[in-house]
C-alpha positions as CSV (number, residue, x, y, z in Angstrom):
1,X,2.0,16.1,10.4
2,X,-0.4,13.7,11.5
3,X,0.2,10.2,12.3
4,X,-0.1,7.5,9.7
5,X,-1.2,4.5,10.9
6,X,1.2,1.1,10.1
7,X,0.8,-2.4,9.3
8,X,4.0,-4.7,9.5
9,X,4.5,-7.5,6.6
10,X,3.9,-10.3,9.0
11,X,0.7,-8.7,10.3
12,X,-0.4,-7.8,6.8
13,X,0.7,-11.7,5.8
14,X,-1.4,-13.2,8.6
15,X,-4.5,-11.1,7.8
16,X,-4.6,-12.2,4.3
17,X,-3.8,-15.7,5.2
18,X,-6.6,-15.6,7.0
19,X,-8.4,-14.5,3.9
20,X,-9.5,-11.0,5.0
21,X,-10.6,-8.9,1.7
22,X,-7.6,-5.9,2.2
23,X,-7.5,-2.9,-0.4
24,X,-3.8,-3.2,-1.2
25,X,-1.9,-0.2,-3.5
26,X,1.3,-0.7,-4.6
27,X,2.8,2.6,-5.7
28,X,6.5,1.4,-6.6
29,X,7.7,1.5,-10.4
30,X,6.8,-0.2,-13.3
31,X,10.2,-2.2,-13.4
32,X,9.7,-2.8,-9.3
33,X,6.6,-4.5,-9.5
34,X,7.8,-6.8,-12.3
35,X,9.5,-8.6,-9.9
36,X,6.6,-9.4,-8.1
37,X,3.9,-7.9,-6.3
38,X,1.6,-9.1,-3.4
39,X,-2.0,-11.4,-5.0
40,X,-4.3,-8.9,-5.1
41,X,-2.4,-5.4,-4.8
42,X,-3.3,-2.9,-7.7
43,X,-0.5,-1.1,-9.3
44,X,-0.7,2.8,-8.8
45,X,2.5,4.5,-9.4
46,X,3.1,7.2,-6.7
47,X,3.5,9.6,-9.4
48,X,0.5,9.3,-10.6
49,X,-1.7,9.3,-7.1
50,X,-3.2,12.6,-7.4
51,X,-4.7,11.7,-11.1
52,X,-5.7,8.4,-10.1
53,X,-8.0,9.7,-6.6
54,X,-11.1,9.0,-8.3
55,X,-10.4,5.2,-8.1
56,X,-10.2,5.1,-4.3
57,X,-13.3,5.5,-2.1
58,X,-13.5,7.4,1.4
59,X,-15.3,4.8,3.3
60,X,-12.9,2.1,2.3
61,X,-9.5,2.0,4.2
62,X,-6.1,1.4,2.0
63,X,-2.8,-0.2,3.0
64,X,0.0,1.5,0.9
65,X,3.2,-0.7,-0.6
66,X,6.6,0.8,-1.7
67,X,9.7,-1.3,-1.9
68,X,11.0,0.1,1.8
69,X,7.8,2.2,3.3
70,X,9.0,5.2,2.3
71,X,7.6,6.0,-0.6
72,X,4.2,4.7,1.1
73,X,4.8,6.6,3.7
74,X,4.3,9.4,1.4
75,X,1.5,8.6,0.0
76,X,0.0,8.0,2.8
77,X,0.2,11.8,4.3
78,X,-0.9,12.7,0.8
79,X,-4.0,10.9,0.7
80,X,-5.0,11.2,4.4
81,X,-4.9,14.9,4.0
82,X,-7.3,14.6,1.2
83,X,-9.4,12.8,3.4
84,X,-8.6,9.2,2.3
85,X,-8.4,6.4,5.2
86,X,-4.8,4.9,4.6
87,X,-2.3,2.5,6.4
88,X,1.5,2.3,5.8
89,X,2.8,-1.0,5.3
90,X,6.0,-1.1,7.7
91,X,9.1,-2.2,5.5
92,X,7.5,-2.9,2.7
93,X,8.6,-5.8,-0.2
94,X,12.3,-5.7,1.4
95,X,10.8,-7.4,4.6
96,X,7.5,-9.2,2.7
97,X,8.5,-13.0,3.6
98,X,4.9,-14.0,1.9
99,X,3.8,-15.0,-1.8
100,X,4.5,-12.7,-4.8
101,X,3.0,-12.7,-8.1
């Protein structure tokens, strides 16, 4: 399995801090991202990734959020195999110390 590449919460905090323009997916549940997601992540439920592949774009790269990375971590291997550039956040919103919405 190839590697995925990783972004840590404090990293990814910094970076959009710093007001970089990041593609963020978060692919927890309905119920999970009620409780607050990070400004600016779409909602795509992991379940319904493979439906949902015509909304990313090849050339653009996506960091992947789940509640601990594992889920994300999943994703990740499934999109990169299709060709999709993808980055796991490390952690995910157990370890995200930044704002939610």
């Amino acid at each position: 399995m190839d590697r995925i590449d990783e972004i840590t919460t404090a990293e990814l905090q910094k970076k959009l801090e710093a007001g970089e323009k990041l593609e963020l997916v978060d692919v927890r549940e309905d119920e999970e991202v009620a409780a607050g997601m990070i400004p600016g992540a779409r909602h795509i439920r992991m379940g319904t990734i493979p439906e949902n592949l015509d909304k990313f774009d090849k050339e653009t790269e996506y960091i992947m959020i789940c509640r601990s990375g594992g889920r994300s971590t999943n994703v990740c291997h499934y999109m990169q195999e299709q060709g999709y550039k993808v980055r796991n956040m490390t952690g995910g919103m157990l370890n995200w110390q930044g704002e939610t919405k």
